[in-house]
N, CA, C and O atoms as a Tinker XYZ file with bonds, in Angstrom:
   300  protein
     1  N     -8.641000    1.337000  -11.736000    73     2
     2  CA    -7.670000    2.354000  -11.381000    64     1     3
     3  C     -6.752000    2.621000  -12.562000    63     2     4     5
     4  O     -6.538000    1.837000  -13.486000    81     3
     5  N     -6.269000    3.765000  -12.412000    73     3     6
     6  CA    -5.602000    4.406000  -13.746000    64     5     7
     7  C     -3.941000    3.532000  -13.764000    63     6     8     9
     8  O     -3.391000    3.442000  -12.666000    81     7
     9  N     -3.399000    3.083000  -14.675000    73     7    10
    10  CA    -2.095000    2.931000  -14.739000    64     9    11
    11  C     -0.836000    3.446000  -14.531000    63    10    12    13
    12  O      0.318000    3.031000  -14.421000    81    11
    13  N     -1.631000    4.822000  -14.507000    73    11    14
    14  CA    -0.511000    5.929000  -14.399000    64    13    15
    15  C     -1.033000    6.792000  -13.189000    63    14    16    17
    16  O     -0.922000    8.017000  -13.145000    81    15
    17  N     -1.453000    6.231000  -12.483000    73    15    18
    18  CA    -1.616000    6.754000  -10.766000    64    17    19
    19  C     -0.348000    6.675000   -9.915000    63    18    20    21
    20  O      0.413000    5.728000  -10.114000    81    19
    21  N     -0.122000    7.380000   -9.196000    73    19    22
    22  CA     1.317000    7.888000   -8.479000    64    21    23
    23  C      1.309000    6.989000   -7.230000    63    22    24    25
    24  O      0.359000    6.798000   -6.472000    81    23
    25  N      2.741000    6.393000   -7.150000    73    23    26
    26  CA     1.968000    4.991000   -6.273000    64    25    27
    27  C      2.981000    5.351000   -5.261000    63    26    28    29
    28  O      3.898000    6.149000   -5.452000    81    27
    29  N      2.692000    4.550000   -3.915000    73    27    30
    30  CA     3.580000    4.968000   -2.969000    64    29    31
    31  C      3.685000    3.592000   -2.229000    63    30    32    33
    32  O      2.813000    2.754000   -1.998000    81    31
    33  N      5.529000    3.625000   -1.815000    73    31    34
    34  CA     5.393000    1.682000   -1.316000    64    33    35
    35  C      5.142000    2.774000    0.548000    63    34    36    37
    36  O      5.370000    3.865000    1.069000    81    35
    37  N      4.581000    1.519000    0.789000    73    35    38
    38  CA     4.197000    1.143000    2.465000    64    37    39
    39  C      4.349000   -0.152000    3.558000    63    38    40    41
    40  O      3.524000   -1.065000    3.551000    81    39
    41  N      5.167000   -0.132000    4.227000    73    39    42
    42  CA     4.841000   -1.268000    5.214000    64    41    43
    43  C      3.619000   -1.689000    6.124000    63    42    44    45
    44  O      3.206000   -0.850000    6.925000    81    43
    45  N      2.936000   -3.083000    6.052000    73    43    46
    46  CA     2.282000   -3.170000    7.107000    64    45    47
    47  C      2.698000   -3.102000    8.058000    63    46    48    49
    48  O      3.824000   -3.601000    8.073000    81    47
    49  N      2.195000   -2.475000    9.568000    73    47    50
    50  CA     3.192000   -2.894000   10.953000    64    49    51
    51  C      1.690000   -3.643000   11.425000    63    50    52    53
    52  O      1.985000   -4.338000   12.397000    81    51
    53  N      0.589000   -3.752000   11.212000    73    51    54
    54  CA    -0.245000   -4.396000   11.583000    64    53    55
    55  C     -1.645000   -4.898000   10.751000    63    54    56    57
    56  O     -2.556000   -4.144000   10.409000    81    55
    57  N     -1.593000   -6.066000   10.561000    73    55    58
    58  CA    -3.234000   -6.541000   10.001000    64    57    59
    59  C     -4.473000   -7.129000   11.228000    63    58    60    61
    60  O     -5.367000   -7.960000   11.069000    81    59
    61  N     -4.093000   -6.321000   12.465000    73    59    62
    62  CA    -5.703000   -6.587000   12.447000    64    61    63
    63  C     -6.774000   -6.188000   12.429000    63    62    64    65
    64  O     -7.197000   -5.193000   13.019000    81    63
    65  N     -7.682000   -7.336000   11.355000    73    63    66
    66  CA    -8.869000   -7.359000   11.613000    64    65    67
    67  C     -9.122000   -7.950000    9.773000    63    66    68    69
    68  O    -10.209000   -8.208000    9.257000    81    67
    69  N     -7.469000   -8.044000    8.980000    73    67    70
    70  CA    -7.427000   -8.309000    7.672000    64    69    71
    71  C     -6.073000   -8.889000    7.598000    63    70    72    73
    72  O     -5.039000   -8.443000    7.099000    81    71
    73  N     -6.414000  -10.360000    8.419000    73    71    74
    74  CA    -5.127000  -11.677000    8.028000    64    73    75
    75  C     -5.028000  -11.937000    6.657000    63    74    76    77
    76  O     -4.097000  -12.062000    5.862000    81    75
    77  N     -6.283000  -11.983000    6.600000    73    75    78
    78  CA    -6.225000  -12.697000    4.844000    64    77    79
    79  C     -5.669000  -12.135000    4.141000    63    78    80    81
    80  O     -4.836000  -12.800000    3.526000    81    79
    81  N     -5.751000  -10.736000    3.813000    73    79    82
    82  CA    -5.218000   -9.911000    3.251000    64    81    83
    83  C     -3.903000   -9.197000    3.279000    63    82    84    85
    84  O     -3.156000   -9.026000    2.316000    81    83
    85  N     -3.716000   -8.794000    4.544000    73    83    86
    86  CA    -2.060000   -8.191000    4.760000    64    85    87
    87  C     -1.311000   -9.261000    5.645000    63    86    88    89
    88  O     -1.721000   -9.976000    6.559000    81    87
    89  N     -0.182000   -9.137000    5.110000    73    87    90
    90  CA     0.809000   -9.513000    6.221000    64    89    91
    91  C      1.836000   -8.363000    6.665000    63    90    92    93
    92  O      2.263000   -7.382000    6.057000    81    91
    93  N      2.077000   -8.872000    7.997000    73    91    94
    94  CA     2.675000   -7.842000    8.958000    64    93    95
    95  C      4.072000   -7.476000    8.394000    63    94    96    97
    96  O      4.427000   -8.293000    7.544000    81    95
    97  N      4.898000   -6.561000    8.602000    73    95    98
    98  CA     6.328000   -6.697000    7.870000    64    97    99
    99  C      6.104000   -6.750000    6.219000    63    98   100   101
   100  O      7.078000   -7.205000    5.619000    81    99
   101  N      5.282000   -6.464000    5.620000    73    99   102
   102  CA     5.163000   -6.995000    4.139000    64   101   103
   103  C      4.751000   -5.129000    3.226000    63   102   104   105
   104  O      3.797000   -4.360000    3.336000    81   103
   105  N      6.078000   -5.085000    2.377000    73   103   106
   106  CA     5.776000   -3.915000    1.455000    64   105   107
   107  C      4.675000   -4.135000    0.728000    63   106   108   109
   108  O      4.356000   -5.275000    0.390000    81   107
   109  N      3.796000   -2.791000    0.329000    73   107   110
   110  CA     2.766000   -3.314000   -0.382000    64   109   111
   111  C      2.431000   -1.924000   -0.954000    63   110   112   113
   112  O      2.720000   -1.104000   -0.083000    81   111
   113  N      1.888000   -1.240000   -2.172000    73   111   114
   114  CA     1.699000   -0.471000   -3.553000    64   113   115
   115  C      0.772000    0.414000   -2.455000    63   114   116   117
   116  O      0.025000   -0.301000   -1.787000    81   115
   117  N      0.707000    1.786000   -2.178000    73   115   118
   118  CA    -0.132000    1.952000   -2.482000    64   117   119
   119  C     -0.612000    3.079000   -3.209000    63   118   120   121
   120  O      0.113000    4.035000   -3.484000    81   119
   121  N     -2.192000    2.972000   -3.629000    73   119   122
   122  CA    -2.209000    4.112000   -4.734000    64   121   123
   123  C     -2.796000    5.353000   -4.097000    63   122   124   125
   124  O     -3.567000    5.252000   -3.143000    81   123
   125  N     -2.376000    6.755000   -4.711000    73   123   126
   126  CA    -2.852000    7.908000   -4.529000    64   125   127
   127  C     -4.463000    8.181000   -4.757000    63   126   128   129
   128  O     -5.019000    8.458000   -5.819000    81   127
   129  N     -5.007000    8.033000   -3.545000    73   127   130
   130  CA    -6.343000    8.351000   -3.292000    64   129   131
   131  C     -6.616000    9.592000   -2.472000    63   130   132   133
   132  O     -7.120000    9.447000   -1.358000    81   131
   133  N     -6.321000   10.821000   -2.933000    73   131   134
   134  CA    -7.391000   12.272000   -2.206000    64   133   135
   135  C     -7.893000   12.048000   -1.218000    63   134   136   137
   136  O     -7.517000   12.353000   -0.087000    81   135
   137  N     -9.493000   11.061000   -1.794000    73   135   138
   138  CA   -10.889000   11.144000   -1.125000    64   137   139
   139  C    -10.705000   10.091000   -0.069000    63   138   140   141
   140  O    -11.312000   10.289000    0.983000    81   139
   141  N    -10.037000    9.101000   -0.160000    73   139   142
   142  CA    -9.092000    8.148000    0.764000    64   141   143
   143  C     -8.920000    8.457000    1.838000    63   142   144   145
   144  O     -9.536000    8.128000    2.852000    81   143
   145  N     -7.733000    9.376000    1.652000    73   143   146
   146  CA    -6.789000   10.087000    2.348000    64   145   147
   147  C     -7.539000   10.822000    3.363000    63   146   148   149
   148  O     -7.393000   10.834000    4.585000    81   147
   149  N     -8.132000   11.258000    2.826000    73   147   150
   150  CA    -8.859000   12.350000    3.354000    64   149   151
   151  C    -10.077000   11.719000    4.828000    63   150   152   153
   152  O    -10.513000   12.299000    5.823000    81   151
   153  N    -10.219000   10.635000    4.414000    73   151   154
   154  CA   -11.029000    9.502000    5.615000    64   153   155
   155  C    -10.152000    9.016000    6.213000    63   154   156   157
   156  O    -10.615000    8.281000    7.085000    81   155
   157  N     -8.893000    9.041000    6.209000    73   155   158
   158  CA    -7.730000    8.465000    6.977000    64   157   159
   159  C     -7.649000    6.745000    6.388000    63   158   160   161
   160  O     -7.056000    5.861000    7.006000    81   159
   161  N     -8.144000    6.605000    5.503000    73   159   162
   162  CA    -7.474000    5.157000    4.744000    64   161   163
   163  C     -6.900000    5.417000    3.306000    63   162   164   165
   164  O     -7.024000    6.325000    2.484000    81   163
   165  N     -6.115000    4.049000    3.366000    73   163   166
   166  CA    -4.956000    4.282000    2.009000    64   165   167
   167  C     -5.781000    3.023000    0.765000    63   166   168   169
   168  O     -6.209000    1.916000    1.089000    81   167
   169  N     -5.803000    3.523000   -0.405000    73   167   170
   170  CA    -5.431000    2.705000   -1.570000    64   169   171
   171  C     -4.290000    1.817000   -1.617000    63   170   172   173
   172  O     -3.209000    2.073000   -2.147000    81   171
   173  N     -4.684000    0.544000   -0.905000    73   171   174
   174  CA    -3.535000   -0.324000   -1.017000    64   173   175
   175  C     -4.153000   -1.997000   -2.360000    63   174   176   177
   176  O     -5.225000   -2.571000   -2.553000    81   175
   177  N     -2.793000   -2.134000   -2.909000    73   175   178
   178  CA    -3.407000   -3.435000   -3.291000    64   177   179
   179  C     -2.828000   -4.568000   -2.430000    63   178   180   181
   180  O     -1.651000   -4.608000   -2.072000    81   179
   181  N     -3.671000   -5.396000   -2.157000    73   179   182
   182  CA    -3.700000   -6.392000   -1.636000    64   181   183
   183  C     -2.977000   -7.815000   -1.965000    63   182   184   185
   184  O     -2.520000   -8.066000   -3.080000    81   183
   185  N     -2.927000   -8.717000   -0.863000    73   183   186
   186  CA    -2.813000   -9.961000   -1.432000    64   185   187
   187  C     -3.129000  -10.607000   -2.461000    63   186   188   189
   188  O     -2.448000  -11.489000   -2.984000    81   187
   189  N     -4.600000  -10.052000   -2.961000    73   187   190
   190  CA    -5.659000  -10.588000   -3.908000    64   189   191
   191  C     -5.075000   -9.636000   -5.465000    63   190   192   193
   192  O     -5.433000   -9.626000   -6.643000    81   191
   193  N     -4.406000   -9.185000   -4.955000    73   191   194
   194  CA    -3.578000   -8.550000   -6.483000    64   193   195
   195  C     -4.706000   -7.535000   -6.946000    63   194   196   197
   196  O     -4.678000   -7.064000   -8.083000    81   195
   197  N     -5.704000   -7.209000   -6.028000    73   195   198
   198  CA    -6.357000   -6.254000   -6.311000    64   197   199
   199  C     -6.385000   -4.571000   -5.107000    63   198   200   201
   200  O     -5.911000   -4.609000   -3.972000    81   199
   201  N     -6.942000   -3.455000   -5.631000    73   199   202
   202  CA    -6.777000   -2.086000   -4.471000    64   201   203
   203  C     -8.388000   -2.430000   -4.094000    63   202   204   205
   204  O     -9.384000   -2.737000   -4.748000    81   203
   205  N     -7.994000   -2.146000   -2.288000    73   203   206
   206  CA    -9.158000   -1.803000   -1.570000    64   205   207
   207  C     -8.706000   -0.661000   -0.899000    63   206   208   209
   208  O     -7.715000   -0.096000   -1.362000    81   207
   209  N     -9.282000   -0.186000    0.170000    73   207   210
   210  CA    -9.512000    0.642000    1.378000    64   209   211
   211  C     -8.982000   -0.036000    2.303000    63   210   212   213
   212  O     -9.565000   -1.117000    2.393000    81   211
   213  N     -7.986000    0.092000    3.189000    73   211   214
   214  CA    -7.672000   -0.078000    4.732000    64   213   215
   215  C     -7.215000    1.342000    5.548000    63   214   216   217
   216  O     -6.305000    2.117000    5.254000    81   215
   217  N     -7.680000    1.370000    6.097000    73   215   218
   218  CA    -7.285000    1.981000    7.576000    64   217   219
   219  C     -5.620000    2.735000    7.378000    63   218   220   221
   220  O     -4.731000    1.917000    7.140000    81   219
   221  N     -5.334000    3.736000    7.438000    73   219   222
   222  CA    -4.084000    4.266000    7.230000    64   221   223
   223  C     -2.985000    4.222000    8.524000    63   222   224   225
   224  O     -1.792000    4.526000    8.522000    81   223
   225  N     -3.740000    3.789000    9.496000    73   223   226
   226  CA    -3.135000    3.476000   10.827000    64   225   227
   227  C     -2.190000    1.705000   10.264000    63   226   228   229
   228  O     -1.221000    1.093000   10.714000    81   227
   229  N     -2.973000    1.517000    9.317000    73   227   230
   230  CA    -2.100000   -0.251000    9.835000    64   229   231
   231  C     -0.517000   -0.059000    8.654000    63   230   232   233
   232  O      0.171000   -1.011000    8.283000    81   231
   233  N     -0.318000    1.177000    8.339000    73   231   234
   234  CA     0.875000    1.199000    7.957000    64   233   235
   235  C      1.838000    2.234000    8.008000    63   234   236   237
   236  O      1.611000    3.260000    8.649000    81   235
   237  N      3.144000    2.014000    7.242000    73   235   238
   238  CA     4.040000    3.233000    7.326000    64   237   239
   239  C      4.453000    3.386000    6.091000    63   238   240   241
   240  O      4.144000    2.506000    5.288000    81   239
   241  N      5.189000    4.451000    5.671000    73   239   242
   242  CA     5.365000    5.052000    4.442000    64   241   243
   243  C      7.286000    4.530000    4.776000    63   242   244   245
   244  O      8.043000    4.891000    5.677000    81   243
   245  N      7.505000    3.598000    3.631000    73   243   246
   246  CA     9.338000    3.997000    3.678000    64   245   247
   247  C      9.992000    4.448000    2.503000    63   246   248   249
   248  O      9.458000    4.623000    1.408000    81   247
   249  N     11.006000    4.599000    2.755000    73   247   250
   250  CA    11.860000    5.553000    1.575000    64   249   251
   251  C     12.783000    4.089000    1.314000    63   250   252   253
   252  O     13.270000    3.294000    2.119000    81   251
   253  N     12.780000    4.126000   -0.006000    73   251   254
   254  CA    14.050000    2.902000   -0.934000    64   253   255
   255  C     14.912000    3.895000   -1.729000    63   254   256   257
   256  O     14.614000    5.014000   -2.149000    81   255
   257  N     15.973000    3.252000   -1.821000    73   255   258
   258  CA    16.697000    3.677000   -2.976000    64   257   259
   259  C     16.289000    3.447000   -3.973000    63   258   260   261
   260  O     15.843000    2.302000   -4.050000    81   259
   261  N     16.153000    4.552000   -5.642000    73   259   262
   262  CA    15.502000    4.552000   -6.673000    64   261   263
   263  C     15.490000    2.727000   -7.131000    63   262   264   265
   264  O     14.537000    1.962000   -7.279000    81   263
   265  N     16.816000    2.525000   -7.244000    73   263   266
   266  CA    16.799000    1.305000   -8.010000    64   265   267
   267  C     16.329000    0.044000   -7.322000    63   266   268   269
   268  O     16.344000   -1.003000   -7.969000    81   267
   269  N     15.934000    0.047000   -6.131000    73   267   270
   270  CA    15.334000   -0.833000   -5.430000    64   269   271
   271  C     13.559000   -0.843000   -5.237000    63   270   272   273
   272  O     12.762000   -1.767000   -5.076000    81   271
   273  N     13.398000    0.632000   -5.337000    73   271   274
   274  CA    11.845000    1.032000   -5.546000    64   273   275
   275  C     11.446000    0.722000   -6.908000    63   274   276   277
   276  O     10.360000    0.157000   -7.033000    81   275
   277  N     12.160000    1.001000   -8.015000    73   275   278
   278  CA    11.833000    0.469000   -9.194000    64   277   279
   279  C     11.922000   -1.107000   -9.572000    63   278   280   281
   280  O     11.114000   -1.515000  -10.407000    81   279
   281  N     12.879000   -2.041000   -8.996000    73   279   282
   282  CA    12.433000   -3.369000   -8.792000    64   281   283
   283  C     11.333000   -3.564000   -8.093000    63   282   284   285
   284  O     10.482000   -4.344000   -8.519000    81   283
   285  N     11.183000   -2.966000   -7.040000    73   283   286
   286  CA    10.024000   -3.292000   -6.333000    64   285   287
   287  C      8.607000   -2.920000   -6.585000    63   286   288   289
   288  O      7.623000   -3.300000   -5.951000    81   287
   289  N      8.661000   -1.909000   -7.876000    73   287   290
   290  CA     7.243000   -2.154000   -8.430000    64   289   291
   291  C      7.073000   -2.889000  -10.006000    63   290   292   293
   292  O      6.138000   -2.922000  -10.806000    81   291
   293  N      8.337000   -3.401000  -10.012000    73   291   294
   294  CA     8.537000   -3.979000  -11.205000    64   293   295
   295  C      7.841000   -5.442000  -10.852000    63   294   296   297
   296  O      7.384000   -6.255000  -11.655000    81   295
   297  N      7.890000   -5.513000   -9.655000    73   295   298
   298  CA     7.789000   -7.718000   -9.365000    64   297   299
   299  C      6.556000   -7.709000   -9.889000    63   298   300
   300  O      5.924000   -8.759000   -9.998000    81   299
């Protein structure tokens, strides 16, 4: 994935069927995928510090204040 892909933070409100991977309550990257989108799943990276495909139902989109969104893709 490109470095300079337009990223968007998201909450899980649910992992099932992918414990391993998400936790519930937990912000997480995700990246701008079209063709994704367009199947109703998001470019998220994961626990595994890597992007898969999940289901766009198991999250929500929130709004941060700049300087808190920019720590938060800084970690």
């Amino acid at each position: 994935m490109a470095k300079t892909q337009a990223k968007q933070l998201i909450v899980c409100v649910d992992n099932e069927g992918y414990p391993a991977s998400l936790e519930k309550r937990k912000i997480y990257v995700a990246l701008r995928d079209a063709s994704a989108e367009k199947n109703g799943m998001l470019r998220v990276v994961d626990e595994s510090g890597e992007d898969y495909l999940y289901p766009k139902a198991l999250f929500r989109p929130i709004a941060l204040p700049q300087a808190v969104r920019r720590a938060v893709l800084a970690a």
